[in-house]
N, C-alpha and C positions, 0 to 999 in steps of 0.2 A: 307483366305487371301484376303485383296481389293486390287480390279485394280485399278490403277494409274493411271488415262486417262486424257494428261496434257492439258492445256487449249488452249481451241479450237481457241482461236483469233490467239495465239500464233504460234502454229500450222501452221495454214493459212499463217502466214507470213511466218513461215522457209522455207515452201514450195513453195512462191512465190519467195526468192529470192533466194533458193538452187537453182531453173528453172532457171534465169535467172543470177545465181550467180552476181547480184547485188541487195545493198539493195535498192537506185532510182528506179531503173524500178520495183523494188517490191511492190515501193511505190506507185509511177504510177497506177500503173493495179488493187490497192486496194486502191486509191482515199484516200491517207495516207500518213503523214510527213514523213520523211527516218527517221527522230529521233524515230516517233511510230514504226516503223520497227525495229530499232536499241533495242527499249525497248521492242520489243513483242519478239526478239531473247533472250538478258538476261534472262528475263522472265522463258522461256522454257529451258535457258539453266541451270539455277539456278532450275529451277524444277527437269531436270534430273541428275543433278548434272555431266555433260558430257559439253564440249566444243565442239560446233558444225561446226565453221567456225574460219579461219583464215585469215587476212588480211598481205597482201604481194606484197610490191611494186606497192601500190594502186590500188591492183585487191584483188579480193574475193576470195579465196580458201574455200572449203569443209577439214573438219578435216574427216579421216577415219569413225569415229565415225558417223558423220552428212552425208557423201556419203551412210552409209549403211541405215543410218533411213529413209533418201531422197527415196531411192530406193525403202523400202517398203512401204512407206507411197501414193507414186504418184499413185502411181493404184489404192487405196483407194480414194484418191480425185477424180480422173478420174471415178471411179465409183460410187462417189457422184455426180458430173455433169451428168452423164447418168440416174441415178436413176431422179433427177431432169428432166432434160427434158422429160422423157417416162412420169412423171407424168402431166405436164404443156401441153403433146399433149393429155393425156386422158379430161384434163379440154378444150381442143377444141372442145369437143363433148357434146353430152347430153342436156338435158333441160337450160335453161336461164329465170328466173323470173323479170319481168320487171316492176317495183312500179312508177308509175304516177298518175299526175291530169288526170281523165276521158277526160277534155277537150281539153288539149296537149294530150292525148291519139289519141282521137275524130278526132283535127281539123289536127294533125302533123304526129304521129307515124304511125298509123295505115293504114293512104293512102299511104304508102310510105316503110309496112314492109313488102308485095311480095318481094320487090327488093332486101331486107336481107337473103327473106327465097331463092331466087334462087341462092345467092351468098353463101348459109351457110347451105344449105340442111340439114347439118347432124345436124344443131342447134336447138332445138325445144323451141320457144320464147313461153314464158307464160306472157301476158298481166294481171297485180295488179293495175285495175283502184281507185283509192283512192283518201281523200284528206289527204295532208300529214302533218306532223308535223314536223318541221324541226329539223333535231337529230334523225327521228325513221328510220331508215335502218335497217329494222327486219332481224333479221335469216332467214326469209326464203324468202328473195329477194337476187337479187344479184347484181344487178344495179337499183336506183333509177334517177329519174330526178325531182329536185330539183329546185323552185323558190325562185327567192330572191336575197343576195347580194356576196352571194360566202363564208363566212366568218363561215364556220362549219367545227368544228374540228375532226380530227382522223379519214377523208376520203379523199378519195383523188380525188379532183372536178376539171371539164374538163367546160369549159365555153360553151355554145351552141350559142344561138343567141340574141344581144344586143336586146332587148325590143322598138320599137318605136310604141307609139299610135297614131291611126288616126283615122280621123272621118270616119264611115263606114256607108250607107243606100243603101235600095233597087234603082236601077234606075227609078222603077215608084214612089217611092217618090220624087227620084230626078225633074223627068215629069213632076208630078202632079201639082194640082191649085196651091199649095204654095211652088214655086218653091225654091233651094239654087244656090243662084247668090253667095251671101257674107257669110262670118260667125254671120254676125248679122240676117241674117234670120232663123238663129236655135231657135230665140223666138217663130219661127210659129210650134214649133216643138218638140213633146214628146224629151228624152235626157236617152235615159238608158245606165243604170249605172251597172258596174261589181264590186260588194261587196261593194263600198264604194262611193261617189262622189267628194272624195276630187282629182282623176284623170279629170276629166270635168271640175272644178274649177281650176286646173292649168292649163288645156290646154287653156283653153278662155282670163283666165288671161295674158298668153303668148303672145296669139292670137292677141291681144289689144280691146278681146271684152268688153263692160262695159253694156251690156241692154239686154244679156242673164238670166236668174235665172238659176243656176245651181243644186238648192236646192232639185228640182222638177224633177218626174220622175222615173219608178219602176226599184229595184233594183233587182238584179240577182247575184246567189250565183255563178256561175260559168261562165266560159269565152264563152263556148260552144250557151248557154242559150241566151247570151248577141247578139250573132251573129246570132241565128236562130231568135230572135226577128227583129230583122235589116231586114232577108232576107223577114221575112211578113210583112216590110212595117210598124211595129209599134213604128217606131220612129229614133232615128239616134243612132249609138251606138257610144262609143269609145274603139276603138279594136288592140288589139296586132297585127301589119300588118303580122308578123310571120303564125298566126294562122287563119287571114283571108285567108288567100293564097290563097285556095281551092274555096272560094266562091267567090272572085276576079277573078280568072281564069276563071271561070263558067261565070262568068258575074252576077251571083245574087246579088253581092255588089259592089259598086263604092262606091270611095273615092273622096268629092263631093269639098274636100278643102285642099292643099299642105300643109297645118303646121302641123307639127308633134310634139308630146312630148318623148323626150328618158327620157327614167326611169331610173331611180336607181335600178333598179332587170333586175334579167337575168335568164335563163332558165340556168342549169347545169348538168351535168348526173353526178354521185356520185358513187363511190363505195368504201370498206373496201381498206386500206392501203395493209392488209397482201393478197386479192386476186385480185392486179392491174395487176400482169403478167398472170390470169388464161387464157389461148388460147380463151374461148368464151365469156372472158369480154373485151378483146384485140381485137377480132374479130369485136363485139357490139359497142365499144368504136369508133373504126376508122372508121368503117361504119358511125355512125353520124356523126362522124366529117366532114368526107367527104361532107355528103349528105350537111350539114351545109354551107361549104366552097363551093360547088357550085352553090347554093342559092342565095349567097351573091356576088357573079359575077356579 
């Protein structure tokens, strides 16, 4: 003999609005039209071929029939929420793999992840220094942080910090025999470059410089690279103000000129749709945000 196990959308509604014997507030509290309510009742009730509610005097009644299923049914649900949440507190616990650029690893996370682990003891972060491909959130990560423009599908992305570049150099560059008064004296001066130079070449262009070459100047495959070059004085960089933080703060970089360029990319932490409620990616998640949001203070 098959069991008959009628369908579960339907379900959900009878029992949201046998609780609350109406079908509005059914509708309400499962972010659904009263009509989809009205039609997830027929539904079910044409499945079991039983009339489950009666309307009377514009109130809601329960048919005999529908108070006894009501009844056995609510502890079933009640022990679906239960079973849920005991699961959602085990995902508070345990290991966390963490897929990043080394260099946002480098210059951002990692000075900054004591403060996670005193907050989250029982969390144990796994650092996936990588360069990424936008789309791979492997199986065996669980939060990535994502550059770029926000626009990838079938995750669900949390915006970190808007992107603005500035000119970054050592203070004994700044010192030294060829000093920077203007931005036209970045001619007397190496110009490195993070992957590509067409960043240097919008900035100067903004800038209104015209007697800089932007052309010229070694390039560097990572963000990290581009700012340890800066800190020995071997040229000026243009660097995500986010990421220089650390070496601003130290004092090993000044930012020798106020114009900035904001980017079109942003840093994003990312993760799967189906585990945005897991306890230690909800944990991971608001911790940066936070730390984010008071940054930006």
């Amino acid at each position: 003999m098959s069991r008959r196990l009628p369908p579960l959308n339907a379900l959900k509604a009878f029992e949201a609005a046998a609780r609350h014997l109406s079908f509005t507030k059914a509708a309400e509290e499962l972010f659904v039209t009263q009509a989809a309510i009205s039609h997830q009742i027929k539904t079910l009730e044409e499945h079991l071929g039983l009339k489950l509610f009666l309307r009377k005097n514009r109130s809601l009644l329960l048919t005999e029939e529908g108070q006894g299923y009501f009844l056995d049914i609510k502890d079933i649900f009640s022990q679906l929420i239960d079973a849920t949440e005991k699961l959602l507190a085990r995902g508070a616990k345990g290991s966390l793999t963490v897929s990043l650029t080394p260099s946002f690893a480098i210059q951002w996370l990692v000075p900054r992840l004591s403060k996670f682990n005193e907050l989250f003891p029982e969390i144990d972060v796994r650092i996936k220094a990588q360069d990424l491909d936008e789309n791979s959130l492997t199986d065996d990560v669980d939060v990535a942080i994502y550059y770029g423009r926000g626009n990838w599908s079938g995750v669900q992305t949390h915006k970190l910090h808007t992107e603005y570049l500035v000119p970054l150099c050592s203070p004994l560059l700044l010192n030294g025999p060829k000093p920077l008064d203007t931005p036209n004296d970045l001619a007397n001066h190496n110009l490195l470059h993070d992957t590509t130079r067409r960043s240097w070449k919008a900035w100067l262009k903004t800038a209104g410089v015209r007697n800089v070459p932007a052309n010229t100047g070694p390039i560097f495959s990572h963000s990290s690279m581009v700012l340890q070059a800066a800190v020995h004085g071997q040229g000026v960089a243009l660097g995500n103000s986010v990421l220089a933080k650390p070496d601003l703060d130290a004092g090993r970089l000044v930012i020798p000129f106020s114009h900035s360029l904001e980017s079109k990319n942003a840093y994003y932490l990312i993760c799967r749709e189906s585990q945005a409620e897991l306890g230690k990616i909800v944990s991971f998640k608001d911790w940066m945000l936070s730390m984010v949001e008071q940054e930006q203070i």
